[in-house]
N, C-alpha and C positions, 0 to 999 in steps of 0.2 A: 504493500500500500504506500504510495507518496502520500511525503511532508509535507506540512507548509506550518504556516504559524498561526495561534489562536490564540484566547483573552476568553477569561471570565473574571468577573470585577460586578466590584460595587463602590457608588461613589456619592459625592455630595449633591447629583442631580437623582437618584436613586434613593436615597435614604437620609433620615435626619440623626442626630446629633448621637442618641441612645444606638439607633443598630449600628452608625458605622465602628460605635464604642466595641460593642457584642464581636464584631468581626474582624476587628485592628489585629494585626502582629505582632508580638513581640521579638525581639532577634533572636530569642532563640527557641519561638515558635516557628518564623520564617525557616530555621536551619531545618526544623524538624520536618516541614513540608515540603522546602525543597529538596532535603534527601530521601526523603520518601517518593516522593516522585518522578525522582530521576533513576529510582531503581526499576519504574516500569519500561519493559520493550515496546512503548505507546510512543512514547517519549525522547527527544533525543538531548533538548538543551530545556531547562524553564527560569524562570526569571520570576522574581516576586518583587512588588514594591506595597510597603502600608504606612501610610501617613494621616493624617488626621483627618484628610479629604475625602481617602478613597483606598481599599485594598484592591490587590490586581493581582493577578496571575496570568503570566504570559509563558507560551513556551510553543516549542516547534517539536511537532508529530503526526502521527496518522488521526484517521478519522473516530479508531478507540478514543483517543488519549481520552476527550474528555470526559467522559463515565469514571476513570478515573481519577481524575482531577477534582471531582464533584465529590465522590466517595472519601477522598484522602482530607478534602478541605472540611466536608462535614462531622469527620471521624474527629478532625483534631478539635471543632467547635460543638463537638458532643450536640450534633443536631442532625436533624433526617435530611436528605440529597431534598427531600419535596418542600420542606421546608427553608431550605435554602435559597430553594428558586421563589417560593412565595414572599420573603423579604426583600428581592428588588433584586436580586440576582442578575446579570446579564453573559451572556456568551456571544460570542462571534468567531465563527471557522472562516471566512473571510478573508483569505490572505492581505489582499490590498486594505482592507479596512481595517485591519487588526494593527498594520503597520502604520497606517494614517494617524490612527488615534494613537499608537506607543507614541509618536512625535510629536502629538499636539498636547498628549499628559505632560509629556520631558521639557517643554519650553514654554509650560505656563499656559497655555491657549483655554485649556479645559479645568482652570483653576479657580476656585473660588472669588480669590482678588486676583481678576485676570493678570497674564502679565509676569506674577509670583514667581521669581526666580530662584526661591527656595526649593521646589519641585526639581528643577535641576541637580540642585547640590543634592537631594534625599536619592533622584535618579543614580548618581554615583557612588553614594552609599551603597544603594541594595546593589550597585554593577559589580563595586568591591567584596559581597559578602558570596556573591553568587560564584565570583571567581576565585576566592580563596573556597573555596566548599566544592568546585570544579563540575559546576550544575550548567554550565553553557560553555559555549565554545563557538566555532567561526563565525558561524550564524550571527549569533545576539554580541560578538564580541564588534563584527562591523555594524549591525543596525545601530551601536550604543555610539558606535565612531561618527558615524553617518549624522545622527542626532547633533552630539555634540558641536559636528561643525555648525549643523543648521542653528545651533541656540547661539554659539560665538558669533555668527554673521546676524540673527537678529537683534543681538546686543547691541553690535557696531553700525546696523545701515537701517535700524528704525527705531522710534520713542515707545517701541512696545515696552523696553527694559526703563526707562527714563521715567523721574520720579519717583515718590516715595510712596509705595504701597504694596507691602509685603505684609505678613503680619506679625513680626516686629515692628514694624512703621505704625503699623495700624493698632496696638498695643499701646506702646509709648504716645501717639496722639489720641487717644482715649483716655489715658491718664494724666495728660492735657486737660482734657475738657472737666475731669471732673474735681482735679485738683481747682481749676478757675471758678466752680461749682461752689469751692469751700476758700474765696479768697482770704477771708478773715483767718482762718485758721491752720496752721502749720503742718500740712497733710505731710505723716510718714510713710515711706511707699517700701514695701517687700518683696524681694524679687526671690523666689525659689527656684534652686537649676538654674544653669549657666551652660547648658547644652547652647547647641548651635543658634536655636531662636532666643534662648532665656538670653544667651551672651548679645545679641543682635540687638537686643529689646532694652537691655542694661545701655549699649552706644546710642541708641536711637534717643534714649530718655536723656544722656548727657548733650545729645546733640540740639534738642527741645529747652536745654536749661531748667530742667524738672531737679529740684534739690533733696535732701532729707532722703536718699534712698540707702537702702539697706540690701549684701547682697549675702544668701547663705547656700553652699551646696554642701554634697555628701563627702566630697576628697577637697581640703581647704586648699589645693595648690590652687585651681584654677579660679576661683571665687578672689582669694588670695591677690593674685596677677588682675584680674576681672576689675576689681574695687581701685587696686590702683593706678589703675590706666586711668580711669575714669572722676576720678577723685571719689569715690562712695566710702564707707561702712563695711567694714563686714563683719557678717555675724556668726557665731560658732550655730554649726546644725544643731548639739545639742536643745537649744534653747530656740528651735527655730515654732516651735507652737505658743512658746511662751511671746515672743518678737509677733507672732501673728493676731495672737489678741489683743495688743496695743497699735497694731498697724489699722492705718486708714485706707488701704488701696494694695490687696496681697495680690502679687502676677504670679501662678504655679505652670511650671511645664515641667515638672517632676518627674519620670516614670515609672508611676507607681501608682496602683486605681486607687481611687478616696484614699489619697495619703491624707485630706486633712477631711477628719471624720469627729461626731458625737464623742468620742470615747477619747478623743487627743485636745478637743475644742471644746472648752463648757460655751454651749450655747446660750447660754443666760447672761453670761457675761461680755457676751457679742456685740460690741453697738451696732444699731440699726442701720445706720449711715456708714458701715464699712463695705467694701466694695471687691469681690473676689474677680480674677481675671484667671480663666482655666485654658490654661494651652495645651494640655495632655492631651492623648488619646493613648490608651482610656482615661478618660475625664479623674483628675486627682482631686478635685474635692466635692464631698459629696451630697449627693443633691438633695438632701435634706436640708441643706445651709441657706435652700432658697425662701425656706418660710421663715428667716430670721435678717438676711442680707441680699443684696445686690449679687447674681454671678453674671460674669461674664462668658461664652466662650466662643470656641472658634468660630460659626456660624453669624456672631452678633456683630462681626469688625470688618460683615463689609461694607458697613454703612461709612466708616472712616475715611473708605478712598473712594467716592465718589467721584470726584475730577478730575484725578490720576486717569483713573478706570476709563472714563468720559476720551479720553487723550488715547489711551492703551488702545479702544474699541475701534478708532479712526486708523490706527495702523495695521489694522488684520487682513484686509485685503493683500500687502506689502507680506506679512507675515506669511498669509499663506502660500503666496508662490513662492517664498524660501523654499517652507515646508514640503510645499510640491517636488522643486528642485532637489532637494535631500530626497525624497522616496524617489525620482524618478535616478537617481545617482548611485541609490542603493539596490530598485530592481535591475539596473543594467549590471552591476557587482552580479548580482544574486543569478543573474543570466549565464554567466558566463562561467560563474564556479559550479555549475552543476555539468558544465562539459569539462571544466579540468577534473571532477571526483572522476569522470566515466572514462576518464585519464589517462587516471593515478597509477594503474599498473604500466602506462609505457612513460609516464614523468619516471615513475623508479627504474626502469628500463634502463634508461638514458641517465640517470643518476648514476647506477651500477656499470655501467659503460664507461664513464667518467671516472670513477674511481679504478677501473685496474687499468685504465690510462695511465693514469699518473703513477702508480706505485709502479707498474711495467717500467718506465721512462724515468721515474724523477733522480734515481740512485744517478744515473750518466747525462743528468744536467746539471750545471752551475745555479744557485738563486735565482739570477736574474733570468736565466732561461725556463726557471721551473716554473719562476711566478706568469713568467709569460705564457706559458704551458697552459695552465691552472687559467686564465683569464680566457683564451681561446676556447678549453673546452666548456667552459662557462657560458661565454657567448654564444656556442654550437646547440648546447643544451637547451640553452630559455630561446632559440629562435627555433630548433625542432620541436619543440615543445608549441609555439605560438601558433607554426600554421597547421596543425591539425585542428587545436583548438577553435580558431577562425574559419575555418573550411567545414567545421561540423557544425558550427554556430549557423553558418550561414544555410547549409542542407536542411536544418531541420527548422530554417526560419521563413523556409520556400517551399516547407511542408503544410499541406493545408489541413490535416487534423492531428489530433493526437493518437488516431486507430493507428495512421499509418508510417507515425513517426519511430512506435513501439518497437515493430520489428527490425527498425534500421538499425535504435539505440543495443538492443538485446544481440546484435551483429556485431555492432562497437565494440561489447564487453565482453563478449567470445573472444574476439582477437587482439585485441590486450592484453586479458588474463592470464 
């Protein structure tokens, strides 16, 4: 059965704030599902990304894989394949379509606060975990190539990237507004986590001239470094629930669910006018704290960037024909490495030719002669290698179905092997 590549996800246009909580990854839930599912022969590369927007499963297989993919993802969130699909589930076998949307999740297009260049940096996260765990390979190692040009070129040649509206941005001007809420009175603002947003959201609020902040994580190096770049506070985690009952304005992006709960927080000692901002997924503080205080979270801050956003929207036409340009850059790649796999036994042919060349010859040549050796059969290699390549490319692109391409390629692969 041929490959191609697929997607089942859910996301912030799918589902609200509680299920994408229910279906978020941890890293080393992620670990656990992509090596589970790279042990199926459905399967050949998969890729996972879970952020606060949207969990995703992308991976390249036959037309099994996904019955598996359903099975493995439900097992791990202890819930029924049917149930799955009834909270908002989506799937796409799709080749074109599965790849259009990997590239418009990777460069913000299909983000909350459009534009959100964070989804980038989280893309290269999950790129780095999937590679050290050895769960993809050529396939998803060039789509993520092909991407990243496309997000470097939107950066440089449109205002998609331009302006402040990420949600650190949109964090720190929220506690803007509601510090100016309480001008009379000297709001203390607590920042928990110094992960990649928590730290963004610390620069953003020094960049706004928000004063009186406090920062505390769980390893005081980086909180540490964190406060003094910045001129802040900082605070020992120990005493980081006693710091939250006297703070006016807590930002958590903690990972860790209802880290600030009933049994850490006397809620009676709560005042009513303090104001939680949750950036987890899953949501760290817990939603009982609504019927005593203000929460914030991720869903509530796209109101912050409206006129960024307004800007960002006017460039998507520009965006998209990047984004076109990258897929149509990567299916011509993808075209053509499927006639070097069909190959690969006369690429190693000619590999294996090249090598007792030279060991034949190199003992009754000088360096300079051997290097010159070594450069020619080099050259002879990658251009035998090129026009078969070209010459099969071209036969089966002057073939008008795929009935009658089948017997040609299954000829190919007899006479190479």
């Amino acid at each position: 059965m041929e490959n191609s590549f697929h997607t089942f996800y859910i996301s912030h246009k799918e589902a609200d704030v509680p299920t994408r909580e229910y279906f978020s990854l941890s890293e080393r839930e992620t670990e656990t599902l992509l090596l589970s599912l790279q042990q199926s022969e459905c399967i050949t590369e998969v890729f996972v990304i879970s952020t606060c927007n949207r969990t995703e499963i992308y991976w390249y297989g036959n037309e099994n894989s996904f019955k598996i993919v359903k099975e493995k993802f439900a097992q791990l969130k202890a819930i029924s394949t049917k149930e799955l699909i009834e909270t908002g589930f989506k799937y796409i076998d799709n080749s074109e379509q599965v790849i259009k949307r990997f590239f418009e999740i990777s460069v913000g297009v299909d983000s909350q606060i459009v534009g959100d260049w964070q989804i980038t940096y989280q893309i290269k996260q999950a790129y780095q975990l999937a590679d050290e765990l050895g769960t993809i390979g050529t396939y998803f190692h060039k789509l993520i190539s092909y991407v990243l040009q496309a997000s470097k070129k939107i950066t440089t040649q449109t205002v998609f990237r331009s302006g402040a509206a990420s949600v650190s941005f949109a964090t720190a001007d929220l506690v803007r507004q509601l510090s100016q809420q309480n001008e009379n009175k000297k709001n203390e603002i607590l920042v928990v986590g110094v992960g990649k947003i928590g730290s963004d959201t610390v620069r953003n609020l020094r960049k706004m001239g928000i004063k009186n902040v406090k920062i505390t994580n769980r390893t005081i190096g980086k909180s540490a470094m964190l406060a003094t770049e910045n001129a802040y506070e900082i605070v020992d985690f120990e005493h980081v629930f006693q710091e939250a009952q006297k703070a006016d304005i807590i930002i958590s992006s903690i990972s860790k669910p209802n880290f600030f709960n009933t049994t850490n927080i006397d809620v009676q000692k709560i005042c009513p006018n303090q104001h939680f901002i949750d950036l987890s997924m899953p949501r760290s503080i817990e939603s009982v704290f609504s019927d005593f205080v203000t929460i914030y979270n991720i869903d509530d801050l796209k109101e912050q960037t409206k006129a960024v956003r307004e800007e960002r929207i006017a460039a998507l036409p520009l965006v998209h024909q990047i984004i076109k340009n990258g897929i149509d850059d990567f299916e011509k790649w993808k075209d053509e490495y499927q006639y070097v796999i069909l190959l690969q036994p006369f690429k190693k042919a000619l590999e294996d030719l090249k090598s007792n060349i030279s060991n034949k010859y190199s003992s009754e040549l000088n360096d300079k002669n051997r290097e010159l050796m070594m450069q020619m059969l080099t050259d002879f290699t990658q251009k035998a290698m090129r026009i078969p390549v070209v010459n099969l490319k071209n036969h089966l692109n002057n073939t008008s179905t795929t009935d009658s391409q089948k017997p040609f390629l299954d000829t190919i692969q007899q006479l190479f092997s």
